[in-house]
N, C-alpha and C positions, 0 to 999 in steps of 0.2 A: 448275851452278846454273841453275836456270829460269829465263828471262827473262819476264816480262808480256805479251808485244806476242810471242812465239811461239806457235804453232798447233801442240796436239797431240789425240791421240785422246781420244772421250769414257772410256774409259779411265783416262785416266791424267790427266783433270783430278780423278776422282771417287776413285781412288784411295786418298786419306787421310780417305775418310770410315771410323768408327770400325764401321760396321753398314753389314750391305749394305741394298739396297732393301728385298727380304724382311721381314729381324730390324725396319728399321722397323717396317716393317706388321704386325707381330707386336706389337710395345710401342704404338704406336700402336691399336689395334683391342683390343686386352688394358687401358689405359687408357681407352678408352672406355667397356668393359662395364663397369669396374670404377665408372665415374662410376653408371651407370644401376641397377646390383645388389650384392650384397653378394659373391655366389660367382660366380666365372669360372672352367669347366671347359672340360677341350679338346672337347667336341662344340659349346660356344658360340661360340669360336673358331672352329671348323671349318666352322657356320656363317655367319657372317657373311664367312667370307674365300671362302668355297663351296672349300674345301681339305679333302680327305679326313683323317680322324684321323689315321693313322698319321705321314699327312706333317706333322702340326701339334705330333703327340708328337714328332717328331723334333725340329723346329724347337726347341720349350717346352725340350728337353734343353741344344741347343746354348743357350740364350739363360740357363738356366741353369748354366750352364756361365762363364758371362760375366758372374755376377752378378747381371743385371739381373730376374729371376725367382727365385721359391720354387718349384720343385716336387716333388711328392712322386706317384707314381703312384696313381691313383684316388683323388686328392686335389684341392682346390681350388688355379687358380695365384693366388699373390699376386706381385706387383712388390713390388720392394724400394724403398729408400729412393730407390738411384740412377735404377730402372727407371721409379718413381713420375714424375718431374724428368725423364726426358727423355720419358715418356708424353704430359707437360701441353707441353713444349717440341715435341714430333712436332704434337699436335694442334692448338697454337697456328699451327707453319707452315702445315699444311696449314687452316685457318679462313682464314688472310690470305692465299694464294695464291687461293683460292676467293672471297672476298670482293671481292679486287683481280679478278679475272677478269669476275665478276657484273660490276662497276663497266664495265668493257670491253663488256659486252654480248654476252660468250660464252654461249649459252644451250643448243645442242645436244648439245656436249662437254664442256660444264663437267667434271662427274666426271671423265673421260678424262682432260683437258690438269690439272685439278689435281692428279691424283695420279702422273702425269708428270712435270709440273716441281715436284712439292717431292723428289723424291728426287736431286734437280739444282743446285737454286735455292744461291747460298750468303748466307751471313749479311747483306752490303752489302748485297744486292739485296733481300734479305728486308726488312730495315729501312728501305729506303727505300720498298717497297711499302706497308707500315705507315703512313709518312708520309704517304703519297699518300692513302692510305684514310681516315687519320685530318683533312686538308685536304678533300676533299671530304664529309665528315660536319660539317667546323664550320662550311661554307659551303656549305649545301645550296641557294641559288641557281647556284652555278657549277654542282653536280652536276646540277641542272633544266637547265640551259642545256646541257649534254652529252649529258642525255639526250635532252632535243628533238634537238639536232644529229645524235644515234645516228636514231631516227624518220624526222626527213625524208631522210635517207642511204638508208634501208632503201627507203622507198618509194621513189624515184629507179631505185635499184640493181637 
């Protein structure tokens, strides 16, 4: 049995996640279009991930495969019920990691470091980011007062 307070490889903390990073970014990216349009094809996909067809048709199979997709060859993909619910739960993480991050004053890598630590982040940490976000939005003096402090830091530094 695992102890807490032992040290093992990023491996094998991540593990028991149920999709790899990939199939995220797949349901993730595939519920996005699906917010903005009615039809999501694998060229649309394939744009927005800049991933060549074949290897997206491949992906669209396996993740079909899994349930979490309809597809049908020269056909529009649909998510299904389940793929729909972890789409809105993928894109939720990755808005509040990005949000919490902005709050930091990350501005050069945002992109980069968000879509790096949500494929990492677990649930605690998730929700207490949330918290934090949701604390400096009802007390937008404190967030003034961190952002001056971010400012005069910057120039000093």
């Amino acid at each position: 049995m695992r102890k807490k307070e032992d040290y093992y490889t990023f491996n094998e903390y991540i593990k028991n996640n149920n999709l790899t990073p990939s199939e995220e970014d797949y349901i993730e990216m595939i519920y996005r279009l699906k917010l903005e349009k009615d039809k999501v094809q694998v060229k649309d996909i394939s744009k927005q991930l800049n991933i060549k067809p074949p290897s997206v048709t491949k992906m669209i199979k396996k993740l079909n495969d899994k349930k979490l997709l309809i597809y049908r060859k020269y056909d529009n993909i649909e998510l299904t019920e389940l793929g729909y619910s972890m789409g809105e739960k993928l894109l939720n993480r990755h808005n509040t990691i990005r949000e919490f991050l902005t709050i930091l004053g990350i501005e050069s890598s945002l992109h980069e470091e968000t879509e790096t630590i949500e494929h990492t982040i677990n649930m605690e940490t998730l929700i207490k980011m949330e918290e934090l976000i949701n604390f400096f939005y009802e007390n937008r003096e404190i967030l003034s007062k961190l952002r001056a402090y971010q400012e005069e830091n910057k120039i000093k530094g």
